[in-house]
DRENDOLO-89658 format. One record per residue (C-alpha): x, y, z. Coordinates in steps of 0.25 Angstrom, whole numbers, plus 2048, in hexadecimal, padded with zeros to 3 digits. Layout:
BEGIN
XYZ/...
END
This chain:
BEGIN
51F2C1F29/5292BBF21/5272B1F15/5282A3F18/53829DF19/53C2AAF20/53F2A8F31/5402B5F37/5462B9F45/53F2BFF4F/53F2CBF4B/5382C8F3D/5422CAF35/5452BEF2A/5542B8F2B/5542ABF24/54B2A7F17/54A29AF14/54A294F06/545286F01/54A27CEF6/54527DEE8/53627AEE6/53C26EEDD/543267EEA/53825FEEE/539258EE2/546251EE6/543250EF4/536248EF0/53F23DEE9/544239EF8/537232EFD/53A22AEF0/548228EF2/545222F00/53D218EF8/546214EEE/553214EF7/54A208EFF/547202EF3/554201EEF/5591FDEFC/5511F2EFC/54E1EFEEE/5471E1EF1/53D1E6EFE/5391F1EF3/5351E7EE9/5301DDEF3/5271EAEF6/5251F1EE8/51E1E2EE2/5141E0EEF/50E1EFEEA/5011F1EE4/5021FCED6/4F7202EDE/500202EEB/50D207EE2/503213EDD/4FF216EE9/50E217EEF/512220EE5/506229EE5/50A22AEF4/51922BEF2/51A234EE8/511240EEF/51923DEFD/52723FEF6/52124CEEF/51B24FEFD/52A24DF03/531254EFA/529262EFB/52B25FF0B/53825FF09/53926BF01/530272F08/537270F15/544274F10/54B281F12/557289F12/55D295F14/56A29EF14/56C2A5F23/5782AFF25/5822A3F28/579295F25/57328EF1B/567289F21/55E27DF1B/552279F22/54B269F1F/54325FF23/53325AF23/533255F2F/540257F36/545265F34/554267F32/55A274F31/569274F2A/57127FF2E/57D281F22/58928BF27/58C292F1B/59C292F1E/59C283F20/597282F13/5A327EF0A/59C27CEFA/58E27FEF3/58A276EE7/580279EDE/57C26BED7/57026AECD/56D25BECA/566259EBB/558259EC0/559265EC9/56126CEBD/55426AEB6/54C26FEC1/55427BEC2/559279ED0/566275ED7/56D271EE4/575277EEF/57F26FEF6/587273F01/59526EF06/594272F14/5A126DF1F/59E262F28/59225DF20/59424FF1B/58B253F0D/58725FF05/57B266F0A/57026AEFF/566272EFC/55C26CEEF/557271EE6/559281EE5/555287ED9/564289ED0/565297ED2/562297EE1/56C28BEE5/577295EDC/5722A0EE6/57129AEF2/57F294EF0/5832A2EEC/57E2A8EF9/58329BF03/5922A0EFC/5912ADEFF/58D2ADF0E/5982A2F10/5A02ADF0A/59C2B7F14/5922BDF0D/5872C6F14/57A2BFF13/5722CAF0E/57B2C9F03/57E2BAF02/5752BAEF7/5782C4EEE/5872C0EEB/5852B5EE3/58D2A9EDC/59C2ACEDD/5A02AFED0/5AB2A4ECA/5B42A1EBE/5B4296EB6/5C228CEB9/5BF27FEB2/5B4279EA9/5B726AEA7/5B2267E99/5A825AE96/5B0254E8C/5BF255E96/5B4250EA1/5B0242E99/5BF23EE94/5C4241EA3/5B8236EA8/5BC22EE9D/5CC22DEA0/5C9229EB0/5C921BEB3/5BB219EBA/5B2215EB0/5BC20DEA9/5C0207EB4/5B0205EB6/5AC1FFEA8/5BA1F6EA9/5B51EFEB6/5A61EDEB0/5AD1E7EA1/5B31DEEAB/5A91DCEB5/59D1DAEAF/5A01CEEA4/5A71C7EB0/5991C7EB8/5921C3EAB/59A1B8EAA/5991B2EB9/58A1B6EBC/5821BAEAC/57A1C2EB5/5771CFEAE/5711D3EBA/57E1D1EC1/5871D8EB5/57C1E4EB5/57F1E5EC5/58D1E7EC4/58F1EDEB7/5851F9EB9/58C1FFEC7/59A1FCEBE/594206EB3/58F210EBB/59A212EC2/5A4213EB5/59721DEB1/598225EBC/5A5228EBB/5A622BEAD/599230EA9/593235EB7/59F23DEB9/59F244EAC/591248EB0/59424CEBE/59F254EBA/59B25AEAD/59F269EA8/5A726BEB5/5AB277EB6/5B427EEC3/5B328DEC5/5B9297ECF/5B129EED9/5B32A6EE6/5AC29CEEC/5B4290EE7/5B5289EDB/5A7285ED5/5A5278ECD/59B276EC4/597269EBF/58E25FEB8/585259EAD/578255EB3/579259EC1/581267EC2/58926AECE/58F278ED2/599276EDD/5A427EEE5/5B127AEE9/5B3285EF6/5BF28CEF7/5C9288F03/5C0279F05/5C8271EFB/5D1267F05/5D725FEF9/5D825FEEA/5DC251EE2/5DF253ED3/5DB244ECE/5E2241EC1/5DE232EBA/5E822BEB3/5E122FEA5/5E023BEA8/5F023EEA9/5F2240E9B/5E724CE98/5EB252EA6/5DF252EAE/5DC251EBC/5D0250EC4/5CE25AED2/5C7255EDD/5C625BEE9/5C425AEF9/5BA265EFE/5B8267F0E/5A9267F10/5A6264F02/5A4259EFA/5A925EEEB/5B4256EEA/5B6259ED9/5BC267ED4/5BF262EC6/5BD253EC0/5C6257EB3/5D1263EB1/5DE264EAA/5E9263EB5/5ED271EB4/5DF277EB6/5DD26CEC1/5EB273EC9/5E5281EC7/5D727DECE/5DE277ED7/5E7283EDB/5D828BEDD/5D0280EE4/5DE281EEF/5E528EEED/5F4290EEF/5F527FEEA/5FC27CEDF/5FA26EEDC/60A268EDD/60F262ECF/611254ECE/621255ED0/61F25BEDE/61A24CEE3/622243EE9/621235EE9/61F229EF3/62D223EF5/630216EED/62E20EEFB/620210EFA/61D208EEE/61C1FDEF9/60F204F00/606207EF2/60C1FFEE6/60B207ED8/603211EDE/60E218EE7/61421FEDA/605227EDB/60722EEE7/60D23BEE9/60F246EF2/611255EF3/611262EFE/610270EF7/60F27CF00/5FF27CF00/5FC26EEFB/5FE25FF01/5FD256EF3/5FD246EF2/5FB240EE6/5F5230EE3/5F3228ED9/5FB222ECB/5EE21FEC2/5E5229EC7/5EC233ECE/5E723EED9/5EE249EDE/5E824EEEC/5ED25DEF0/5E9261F00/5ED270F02/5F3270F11/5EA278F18/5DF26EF15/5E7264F1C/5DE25FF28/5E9254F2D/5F524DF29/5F823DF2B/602233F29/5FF226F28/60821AF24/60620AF24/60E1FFF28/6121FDF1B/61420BF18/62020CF25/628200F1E/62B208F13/62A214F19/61F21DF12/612223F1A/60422AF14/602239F18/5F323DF17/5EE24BF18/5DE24CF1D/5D7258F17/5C9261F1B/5C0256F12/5C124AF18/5CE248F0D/5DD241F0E/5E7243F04/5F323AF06/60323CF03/60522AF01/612224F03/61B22FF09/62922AF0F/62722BF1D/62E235F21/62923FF18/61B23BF1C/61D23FF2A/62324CF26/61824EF1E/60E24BF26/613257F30/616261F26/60A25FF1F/602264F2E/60926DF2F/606273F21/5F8270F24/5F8278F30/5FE285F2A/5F5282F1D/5E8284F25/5EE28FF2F/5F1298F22/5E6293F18/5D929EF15/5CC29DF1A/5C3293F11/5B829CF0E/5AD29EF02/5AF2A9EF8/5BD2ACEFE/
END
């Protein structure tokens, strides 16, 4: 007989043991009969206090003395009901009170596994696994796990996407890793300081808000607006800074890990081979200190930041390890739209450019805040040509490159003769990219 959580074959012999979630779960999962409550309330905020002033204190107490144990009661179900497990080529997660729903995760479809510890669970001593698995329109999620355990568990899911025995999955633990880049909090707040989102924010509330005092003196109506306006100049400034806190960008077999974060602490993975583009983002007051920001285009993943602040140089060099043999082309090898094309976008034409190195296809964009966008050939799904009415009288045309992650980056305003030469030997470089491009693989 085996212990409970063990299913055995026919022979007797146990093949899978299942685990549950950390005996702290059902403490979140409780909150979801409460949330139910307060998303109809918010709906609907007049019914609920049409309802809330026809209730008795008797009828309230007696409501929440009935609530309170049926969310508690939910939430152990929930927990209770849960399990998971890692087979030889799966991981398996098994949910549901009533209707049971067994979700079978292919360990090579999965693409990144984060390790996230918002503040309360920090202080519970517990932490979540997410999964970036292809084809799945959001992350899959196992929460809570014990700190240590969700370390392991990511370990042990690495390792058997590696190729990795089972029996000895377990035993190889975290790849080891070396330390690239630590962004430091002080070059972190000025870099938030010198982009133009909050100032842009706190410049439209100056301006906003003493006109509608003036035209309703309603301080109701200048709360209304105002609030949203310095929330949003908040969280691009002071949100930011505590999302992306002590961010620091290390070197693994397994990819490049990214640690992050203030109150809620994040571990992520940038897996090696998945990166369709890079876009090195430079703000105009940034120029001058020679910093650039590198976003990123993952398939199957949604980590879309490699590193919100780095000295250029250092930028180029992660650049160089997040797409090996790519060398991102210098500001000389860009050629610009012809001077025709001042018709087609005013101003802005003098911001794009364009380049084609052996490994890279590279359009640049922007004159105030400028974004390089680097796609290396071999991630190159298809290649299009698309030009206007107004574009064929002065003769330019738009060549766009569709990537792996849903992504385009576009060469704007190319005479039209080179666009149809580039639009053919761009497939062709695409083709000979994928025929002669390594097998994407963990731990390779």
């Amino acid at each position: 007989m085996t212990a409970p959580g063990v299913q055995e074959d026919v022979s007797g012999r146990p093949l899978v043991t299942e685990r549950r979630l950390h005996p702290v779960t059902p403490l979140r999962r409780a909150w979801a009969p409460v949330a139910v409550l307060m998303g109809w309330v918010v709906h609907d905020p007049d019914g609920a206090q049409r309802q809330l002033t026809r209730l008795t204190t008797t009828t309230l107490l007696v409501g929440l003395a009935v609530l309170i144990p049926a969310a508690a009661l939910y939430g152990f179900l929930s927990w209770w009901f849960t399990h998971f497990a890692v087979t030889e080529g799966e991981l398996r997660v098994r949910t549901g009170l009533l209707f049971r729903r067994t979700a079978h995760i292919r360990l090579e479809r999965i693409q990144a596994i984060d390790v996230t510890q918002p503040l309360l669970a920090r202080v519970a001593g517990v932490a979540k696994l997410k999964l970036d698995v292809v084809g799945a329109d959001k992350k899959d999620e196992l929460a809570f796990l014990g700190a240590g355990e969700a370390r392991a568990l990511r370990a042990e899911l690495l390792a058997r996407a590696a190729g990795f025995a089972p029996e000895t999955a377990h035993e190889v633990g975290e790849a080891p890793s070396r330390q690239m880049l630590r962004v430091p909090p002080r070059v972190l707040a000025v870099s938030l300081l010198l982009t133009g989102a909050p100032w842009a924010w706190l410049l439209v509330a100056s301006v906003a808000l003493p006109l509608l005092w003036i035209a309703t003196h309603s301080l109701w109506t200048v709360l209304a607006a105002g609030v949203p306006m310095l929330g949003a100049a908040g969280a691009s400034s002071v949100g930011r800074f505590v999302a992306e806190y002590d961010w620091t960008l290390a070197e693994s077999p397994d990819g490049l890990r990214i640690d992050h974060g203030l109150l809620d602490q994040a571990h992520e993975t940038v897996p090696p081979g998945r990166v369709q583009t890079v876009r090195l983002v430079e703000p105009l007051l940034w120029r001058r200190r020679g910093w650039v920001r590198v976003e990123l285009d993952v398939a199957g993943s949604s980590n879309s930041l490699l590193l919100p602040v780095a000295p250029r140089a250092m930028a180029e060099s992660v650049v160089a390890r997040v797409l090996p043999g790519v060398t991102v082309p210098p500001p000389e090898a860009f050629s610009r739209p012809p001077r025709g094309a001042r018709w087609c976008v005013p101003v802005w034409w003098r911001g794009y450019g364009f380049a084609v190195t052996d490994a890279v296809f590279a359009a640049r964009r922007g004159l105030l805040r400028r974004t390089l966008a680097l796609v290396p050939h071999a991630k190159v799904q298809s290649v299009r040509l698309a030009q206007g009415p107004w574009q064929r009288t002065h003769g330019v045309a738009d060549v766009h490159v569709d990537t792996g992650a849903g992504g385009t980056v576009t060469a704007r305003l190319r005479p039209a003769d080179e666009a149809t030469d580039l639009l053919h030997a761009q497939a062709e470089r695409s083709r000979t990219g994928r025929r002669d491009a390594p097998p994407d693989r963990w731990m390779a």
